[in-house]
N, C-alpha and C positions, 0 to 999 in steps of 0.2 A: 558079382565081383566088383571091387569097386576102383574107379580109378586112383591114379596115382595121385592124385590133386586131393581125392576125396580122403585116400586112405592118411597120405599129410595132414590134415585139418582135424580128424580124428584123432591121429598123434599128437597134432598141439594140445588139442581138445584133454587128451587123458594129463599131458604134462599139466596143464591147468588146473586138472582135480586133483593131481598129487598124487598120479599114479607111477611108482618106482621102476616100473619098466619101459614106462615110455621115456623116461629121465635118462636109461639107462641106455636102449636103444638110438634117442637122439645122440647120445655120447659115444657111444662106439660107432654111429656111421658118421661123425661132424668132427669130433675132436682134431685127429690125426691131419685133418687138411687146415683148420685154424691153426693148429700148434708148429706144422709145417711153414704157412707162411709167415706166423710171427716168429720164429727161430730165423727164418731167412732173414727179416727185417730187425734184426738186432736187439730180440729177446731171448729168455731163458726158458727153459720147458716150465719153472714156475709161473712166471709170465704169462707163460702161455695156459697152464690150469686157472690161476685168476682172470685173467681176463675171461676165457672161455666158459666161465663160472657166473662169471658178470653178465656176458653174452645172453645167457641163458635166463637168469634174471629178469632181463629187460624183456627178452620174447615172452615171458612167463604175463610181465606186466601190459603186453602189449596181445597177448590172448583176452588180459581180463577185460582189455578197452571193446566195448559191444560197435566200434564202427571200423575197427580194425576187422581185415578180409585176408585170407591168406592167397597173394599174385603169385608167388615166387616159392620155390622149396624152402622147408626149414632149415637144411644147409646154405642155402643162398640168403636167407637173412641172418641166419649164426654169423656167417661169412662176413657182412657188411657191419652187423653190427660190432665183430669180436674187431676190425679196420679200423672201426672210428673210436672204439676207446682204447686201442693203441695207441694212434695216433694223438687222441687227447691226452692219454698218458707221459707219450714223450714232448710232449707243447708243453707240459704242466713241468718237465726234470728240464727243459732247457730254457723253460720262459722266452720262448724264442716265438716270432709270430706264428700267427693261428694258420694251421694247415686248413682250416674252414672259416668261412666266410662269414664275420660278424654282426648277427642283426641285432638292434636293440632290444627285440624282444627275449621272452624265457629261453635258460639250457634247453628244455623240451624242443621249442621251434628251433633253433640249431640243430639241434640231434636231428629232427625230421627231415630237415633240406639233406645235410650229409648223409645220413641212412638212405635217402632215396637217392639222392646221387650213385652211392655205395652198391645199393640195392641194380641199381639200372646198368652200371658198370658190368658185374655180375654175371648181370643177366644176359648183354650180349657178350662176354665171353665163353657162356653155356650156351650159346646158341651159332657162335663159331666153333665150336669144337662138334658139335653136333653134325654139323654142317661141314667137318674136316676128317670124321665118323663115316660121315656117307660118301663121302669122294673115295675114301681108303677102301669101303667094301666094295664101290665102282671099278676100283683101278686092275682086280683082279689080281690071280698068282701067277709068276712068284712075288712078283712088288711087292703084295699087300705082306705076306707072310715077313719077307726082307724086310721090309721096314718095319714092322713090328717087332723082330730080331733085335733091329739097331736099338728103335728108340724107344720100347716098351721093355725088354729084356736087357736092353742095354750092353747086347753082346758087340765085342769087337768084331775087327773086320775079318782075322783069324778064325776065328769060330764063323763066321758067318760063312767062310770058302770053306771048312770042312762039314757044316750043318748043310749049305744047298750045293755039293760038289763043284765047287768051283775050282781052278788049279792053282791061284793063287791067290792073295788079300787084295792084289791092282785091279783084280778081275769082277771081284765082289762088288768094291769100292766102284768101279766105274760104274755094275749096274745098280746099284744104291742111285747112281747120280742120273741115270735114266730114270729110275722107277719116280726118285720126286720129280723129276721134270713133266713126268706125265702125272703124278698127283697135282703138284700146282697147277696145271688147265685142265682137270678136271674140277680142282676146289675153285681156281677164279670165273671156269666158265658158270658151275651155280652163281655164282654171286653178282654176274652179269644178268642172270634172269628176275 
């Protein structure tokens, strides 16, 4: 069985030969979280299929470069790259200063400082949330289930007093405010280690 890292690379690997399932694969598990934040950031779902299009392109061009290595998920570089050519897209419609940092040299060496910048950014917020994963399956029930309620199902505090018997929504609501209380020292004491 192979790992995650290997079975990635393999993916790139088939996108590379023009295989339509890998194309198709990287697209339904990547799209939805690029097209997400650029809709946030003041695009359109077109916007968001071009650039995402583009995105893809560029990993395409950056499989074929033989010193390129895959560190990071190909969502986590989708992710950085689909960032920076929004971001040069809206520097380009406002002519307004460069969101990145100007070297004299080539577009290429630009894109690479931003891309790894982008790429590193990424990366530690997959490695906080990971890290906020393991505190939640720490914290035990009912916490864990309760806040999963809240802020994964996005159930109000109503549902939440008839879902784990509580007798009213003050009641819920208060242990909601325990349960993070003991999530956050459980998540800052990791991060003291």
């Amino acid at each position: 069985m192979y790992s995650p890292i290997n079975t990635e690379q393999q993916l790139l690997a088939a996108l590379a030969a023009g295989d339509r399932t890998a194309t198709e694969t990287i697209y339904r598990q990547n799209f939805h979280i690029v097209s997400g934040w650029l809709i946030k950031n003041g695009g359109a779902s077109a916007d968001a299929a071009d650039v995402f299009q583009e995105a893809m392109v560029v990993l395409f061009g950056k499989e074929a470069d033989e010193h390129f290595r895959l560190t990071f998920s190909i969502g986590t570089n989708l992710f950085a790259i689909s960032k920076h050519l929004w971001y040069k897209k809206l520097q380009k419609q406002s002519n307004g200063p460069s969101f990145l940092t100007h070297d004299p040299g080539t577009e290429e060496d630009e894109y690479g400082v931003a891309y790894e910048d982008d790429v590193n950014v990424h990366h530690e917020r997959e490695a906080h949330y990971e890290q906020l994963d393991t505190a939640l399956e720490q914290i035990g029930e009912p916490c864990r289930s309760l806040l999963k309620a809240y802020y994964h199902h996005d159930k109000n505090m109503q549902e939440i007093a008839a879902d784990f018997g509580y007798t009213n929504p003050d009641n819920a609501k208060n242990q909601k405010y325990k349960c993070l209380a003991r999530l956050r020292k459980i998540f800052y004491g990791m991060q003291v280690k």
